[in-house]
Every structure is written in C-alpha cells, then in structure tokens.
C-alpha positions in Angstrom: -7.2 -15.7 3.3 -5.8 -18.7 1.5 -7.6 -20.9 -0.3 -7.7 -24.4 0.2 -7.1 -24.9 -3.7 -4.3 -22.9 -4.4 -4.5 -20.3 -7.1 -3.8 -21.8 -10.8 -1.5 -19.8 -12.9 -2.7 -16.7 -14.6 -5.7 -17.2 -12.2 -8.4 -14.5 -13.4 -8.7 -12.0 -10.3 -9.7 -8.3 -10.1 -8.9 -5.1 -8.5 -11.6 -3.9 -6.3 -12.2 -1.2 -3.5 -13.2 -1.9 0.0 -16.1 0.7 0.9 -19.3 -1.7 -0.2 -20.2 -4.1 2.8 -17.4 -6.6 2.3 -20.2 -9.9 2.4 -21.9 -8.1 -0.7 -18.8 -7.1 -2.6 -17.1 -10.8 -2.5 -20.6 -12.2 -3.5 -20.7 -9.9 -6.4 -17.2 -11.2 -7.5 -17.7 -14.9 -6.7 -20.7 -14.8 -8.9 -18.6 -13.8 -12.2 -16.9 -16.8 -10.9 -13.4 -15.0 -9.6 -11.9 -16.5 -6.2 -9.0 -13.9 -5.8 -8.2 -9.8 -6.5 -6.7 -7.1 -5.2 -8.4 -4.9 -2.1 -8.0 -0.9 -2.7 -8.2 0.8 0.7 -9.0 4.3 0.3 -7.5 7.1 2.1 -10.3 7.7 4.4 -11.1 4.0 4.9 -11.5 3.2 8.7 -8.9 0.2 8.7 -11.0 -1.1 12.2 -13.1 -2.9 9.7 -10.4 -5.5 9.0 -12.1 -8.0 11.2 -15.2 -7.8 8.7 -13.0 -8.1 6.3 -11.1 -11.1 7.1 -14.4 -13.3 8.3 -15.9 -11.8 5.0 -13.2 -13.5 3.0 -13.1 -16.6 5.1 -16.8 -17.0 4.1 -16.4 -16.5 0.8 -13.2 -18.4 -0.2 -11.7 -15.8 -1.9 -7.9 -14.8 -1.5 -6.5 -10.9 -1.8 -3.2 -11.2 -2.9 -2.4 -7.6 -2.8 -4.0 -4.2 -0.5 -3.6 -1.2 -2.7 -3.2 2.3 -0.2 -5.2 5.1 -1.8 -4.5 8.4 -0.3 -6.8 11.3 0.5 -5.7 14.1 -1.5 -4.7 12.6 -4.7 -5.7 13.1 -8.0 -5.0 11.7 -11.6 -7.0 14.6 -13.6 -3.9 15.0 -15.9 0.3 14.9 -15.4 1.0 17.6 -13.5 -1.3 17.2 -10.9 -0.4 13.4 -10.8 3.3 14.8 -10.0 1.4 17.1 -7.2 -0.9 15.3 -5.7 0.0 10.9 -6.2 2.1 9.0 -4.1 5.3 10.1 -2.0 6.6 12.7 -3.7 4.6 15.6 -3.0 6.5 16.5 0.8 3.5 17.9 2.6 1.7 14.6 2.6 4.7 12.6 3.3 4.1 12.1 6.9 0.8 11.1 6.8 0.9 8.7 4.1 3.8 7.0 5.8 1.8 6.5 9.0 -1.4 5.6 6.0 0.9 2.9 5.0 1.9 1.1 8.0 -1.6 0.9 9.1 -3.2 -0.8 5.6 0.1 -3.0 6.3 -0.9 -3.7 9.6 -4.2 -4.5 8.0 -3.3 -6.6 5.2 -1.4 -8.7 7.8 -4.8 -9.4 9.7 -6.7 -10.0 7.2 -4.5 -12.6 5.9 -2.9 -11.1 2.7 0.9 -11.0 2.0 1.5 -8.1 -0.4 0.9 -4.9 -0.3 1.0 -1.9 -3.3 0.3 1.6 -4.1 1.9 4.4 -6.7 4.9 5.9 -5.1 4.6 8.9 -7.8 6.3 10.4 -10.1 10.1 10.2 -9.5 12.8 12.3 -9.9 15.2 10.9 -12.6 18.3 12.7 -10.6 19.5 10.4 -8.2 20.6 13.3 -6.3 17.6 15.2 -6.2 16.0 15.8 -2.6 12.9 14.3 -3.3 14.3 11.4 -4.4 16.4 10.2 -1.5 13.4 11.4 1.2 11.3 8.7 -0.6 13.7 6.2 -1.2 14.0 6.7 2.6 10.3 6.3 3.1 10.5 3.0 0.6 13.2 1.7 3.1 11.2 2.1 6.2 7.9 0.7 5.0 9.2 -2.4 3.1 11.2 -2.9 6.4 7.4 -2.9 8.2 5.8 -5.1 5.7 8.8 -7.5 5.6 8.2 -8.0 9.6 4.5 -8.6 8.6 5.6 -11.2 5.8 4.4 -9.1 3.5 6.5 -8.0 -0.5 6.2 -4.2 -1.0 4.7 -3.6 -4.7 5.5 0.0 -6.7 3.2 0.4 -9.6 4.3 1.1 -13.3 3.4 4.3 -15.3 4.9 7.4 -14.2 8.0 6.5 -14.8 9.8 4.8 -17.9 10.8 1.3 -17.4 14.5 2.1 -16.5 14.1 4.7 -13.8 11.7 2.2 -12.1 14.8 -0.6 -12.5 17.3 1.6 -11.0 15.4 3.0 -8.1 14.4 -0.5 -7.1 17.8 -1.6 -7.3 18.8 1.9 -5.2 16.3 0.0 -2.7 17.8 -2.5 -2.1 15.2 -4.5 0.1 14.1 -8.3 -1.3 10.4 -7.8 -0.7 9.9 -4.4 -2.6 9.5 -4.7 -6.1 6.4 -3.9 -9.3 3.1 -4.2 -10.1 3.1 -4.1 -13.3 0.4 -2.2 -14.9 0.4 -2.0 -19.1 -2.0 0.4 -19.8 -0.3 3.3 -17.3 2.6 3.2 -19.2 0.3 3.8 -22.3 -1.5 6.5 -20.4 1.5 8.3 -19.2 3.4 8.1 -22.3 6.4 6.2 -20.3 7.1 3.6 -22.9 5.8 0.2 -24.4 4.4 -2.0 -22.1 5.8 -5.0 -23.6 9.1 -4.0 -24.1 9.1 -2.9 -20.4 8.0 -6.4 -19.0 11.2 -7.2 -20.0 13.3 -4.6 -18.5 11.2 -5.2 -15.4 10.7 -8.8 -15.4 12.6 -9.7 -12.8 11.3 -7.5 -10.5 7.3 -8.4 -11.0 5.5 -9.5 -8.2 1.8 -8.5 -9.5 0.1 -7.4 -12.8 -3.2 -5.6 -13.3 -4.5 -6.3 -16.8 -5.9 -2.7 -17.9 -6.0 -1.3 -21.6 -5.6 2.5 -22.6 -4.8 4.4 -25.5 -1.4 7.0 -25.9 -1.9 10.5 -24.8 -3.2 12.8 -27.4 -0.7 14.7 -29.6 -0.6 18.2 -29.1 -1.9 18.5 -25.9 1.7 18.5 -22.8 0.3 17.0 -19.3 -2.3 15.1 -20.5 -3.2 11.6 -19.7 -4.1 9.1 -22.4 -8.1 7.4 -22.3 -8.2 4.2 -20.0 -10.5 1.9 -22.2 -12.1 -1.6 -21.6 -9.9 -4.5 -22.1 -9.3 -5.4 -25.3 -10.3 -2.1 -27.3 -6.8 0.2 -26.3 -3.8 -0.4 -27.3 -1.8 -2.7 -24.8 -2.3 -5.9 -27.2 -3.7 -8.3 -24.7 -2.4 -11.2 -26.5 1.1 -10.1 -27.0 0.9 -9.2 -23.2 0.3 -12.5 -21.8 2.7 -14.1 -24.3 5.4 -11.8 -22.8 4.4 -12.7 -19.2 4.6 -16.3 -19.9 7.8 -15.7 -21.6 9.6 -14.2 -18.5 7.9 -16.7 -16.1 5.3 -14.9 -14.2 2.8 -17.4 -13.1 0.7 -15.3 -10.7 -3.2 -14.1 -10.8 -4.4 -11.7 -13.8 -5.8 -8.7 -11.7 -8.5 -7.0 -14.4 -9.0 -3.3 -13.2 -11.4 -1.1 -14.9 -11.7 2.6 -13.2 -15.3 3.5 -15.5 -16.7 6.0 -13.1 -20.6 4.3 -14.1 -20.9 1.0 -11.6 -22.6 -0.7 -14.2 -20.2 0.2 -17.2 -17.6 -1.1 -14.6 -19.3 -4.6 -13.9 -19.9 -4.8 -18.0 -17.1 -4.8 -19.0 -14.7 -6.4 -16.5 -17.5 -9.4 -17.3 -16.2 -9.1 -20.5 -13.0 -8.9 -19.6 -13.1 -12.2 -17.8 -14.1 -13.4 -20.8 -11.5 -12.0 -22.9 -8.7 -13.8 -20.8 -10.3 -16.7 -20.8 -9.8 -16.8 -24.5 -6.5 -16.0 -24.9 -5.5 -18.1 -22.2 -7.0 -21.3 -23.7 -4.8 -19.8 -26.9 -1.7 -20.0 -24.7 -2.4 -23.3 -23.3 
C-alpha cells in the first residue's frame, strides 16, 4: 500500500513472514520505526487472508515492496538438499509451485504491492540441460502473470555464481524479471564475492536484502556457510552500500535475519537498523 511520503532512498525496510496477525506484526515493525519490507508467504499460507492484509497495511502506513513465495517442501539444511528440495528445479514440485506462484501474485496485486520474489534454485549451468529449459519455461509464464498484474518478477542470488544468474536472465528475456540481490547467500553458498557480483548484476537489481554470513567451512563438500547478524560475517556492510550507491540502486535496504529464537531475531535486526543508519549517515 503506498505511502503518502514516498520511500527515501536506501529506506531501512525488513523481510518479514506473514503467519502472525498482520495488525500485530506491522505494529511490531512500526515501533523500531520501519515503514516498508518485504512479506514472505509460506507454502501453506491461506492467501484468502489478503484482505487482512491489505486493510492491515492501510492502517499502518507501511508499504511491501516485494511478496516472497516460500514453498512447502523445501529445505536449506545444506547444498544438496537445497538443489533437491528449493525452488523450481526439483520436477515433482514443479506443478504445484507454479500454480503457488500465480496465486501469492494474484495476492500481491490485492494487497497493493508490485514485486514479487522467491529462489528459483539451483540451476543447471548447461543451457541445454532439461531442467533448465522446463524452468526457464516456468520463469516465462509467471513473469508473463505478474507483468498483467503490474508486478517485476525478482530471482534471488546465492545458488548460483553471478554469471550463470546474468545469462539465464538474459535467456529470459522478459523486462519485469530480474534479482534480488542477497550478499550473504553468495557467501553462504560459496558462489562468489558479493561485491564483485553487484557489479556483474547491477543492471539487473530490482531489490536487496541486507544479510551477513560467513564462507562455508573448509573441508566439509555440501555445506552451507553460518548466516550471522549484520555486521559480524563477512559481506563488509560498508563496502556493500558503497557498491550499491556506485551502480545506482536507490531502493529500500531489506534487513533479513533467519535466527530461529524470535527474540535473537528482534535483537539483532534492532541492531541492524542501527548499523545502517550509521553507515548511511557515512555515505551521505
């Protein structure tokens, strides 16, 4: 729901899950002072609740400028079961997901918000490869359905190095799909250097989470790195926003933290907030 003062740039927001009543979850985020974020649907979500939803955000003045689509079945316990269970890629979910995905469309267009985003999984280098072309398909069809809703189409960075994600959006080949770009799932996944990837990807950026993790550990194939809070991994928060003022991205700051403890979560995206602010008054 838009705002009657638009969004500044680099406007603080945060990533947050629908599940809570929606009236108590935007209060709890206008009280660290936030007026915009991203909504994560989950995968068994009833989407009727979009009418909640959307007077919820009216109420409290506060804009979603993405829905994330979670998807029942998916798990990020290490790499290989990422390229299992995440996304588009694994076949015998690709049905439902697609159906999944029109729907939190259908719901981010009634609830106001013009962007929509999820991980699309881990693809296949091979342009070639079967798994590849099914869900370049699937991209196709569903940016075509947001694009009649008004809505951009957002892949998120991680499981694939910076390059691969380039060329398959370019393989696209639809003006509303492009990246949310994540820093610390690079990290995580050991896909490359975040910074050096904002400017492969630059042009292509319609979102950014502001996470921080730490590399996989060494010795150990298929695992993920450690997800920390922001400021303590090693994404360089500083460097990070100097790189996303350098290639002209002037949209909101989405701080996600996935600490399983609801009050480790709250810390430290508090802290976050503050964090940003910092370096943002060091950018100024």
């Amino acid at each position: 729901m838009p705002l009657e003062t638009p969004l500044a740039n680099f406007e603080t927001g945060v990533m947050f899950w629908a599940g809570r009543d929606p009236g108590e979850t935007l209060s709890e985020l206008r009280g660290m002072g936030l007026r915009c974020g991203q909504l994560g649907i989950p995968g068994d979500l009833d989407l009727s609740c979009a009418p909640a939803w959307k007077a919820a955000l009216r109420a409290a003045e506060f804009t979603v400028v993405t829905v994330f689509a979670g998807y029942n079945g998916e798990s990020y316990a290490d790499i290989p079961t990422v390229q299992d269970t995440v996304g588009f890629i694994p076949a015998r979910f690709r049905e439902e997901r697609e159906a999944r995905t029109l729907g939190i469309s259908d719901f981010a267009r009634e609830i106001g918000c013009h962007g929509i985003g999820l991980h699309v999984g881990c693809l296949p280098e091979d342009e070639t490869d079967a798994d590849y072309i099914a869900v370049r398909e699937m991209v196709r069809r569903i940016a075509d359905h947001a694009a009649r809703n008004h809505q951009t189409f957002a892949l998120e960075t991680g499981q694939e190095k910076a390059e691969s994600l380039r060329a398959f959006l370019i393989d696209v080949n639809r003006e509303n799909v492009g990246i949310n770009f994540d820093p610390a799932n690079m990290i995580l996944y050991g896909t490359g250097d975040p910074i050096e990837a904002l400017g492969v990807l630059g042009q292509h950026i319609f979102s950014v989470h502001c996470k921080d993790g730490d590399w996989p550990p060494a010795g150990q194939p298929g695992a993920l790195g450690m997800e920390r809070p922001l400021g303590s991994g090693s994404v360089g928060m500083e460097r990070y926003l100097r790189k996303l003022k350098q290639i002209g991205y002037k949209g909101p700051l989405a701080i996600e933290r996935e600490a399983e403890n609801a009050a480790e979560r709250l810390r430290d995206i508090k802290a976050a907030i503050a964090l940003l602010t910092e370096i943002k008054a060091g950018l100024a």
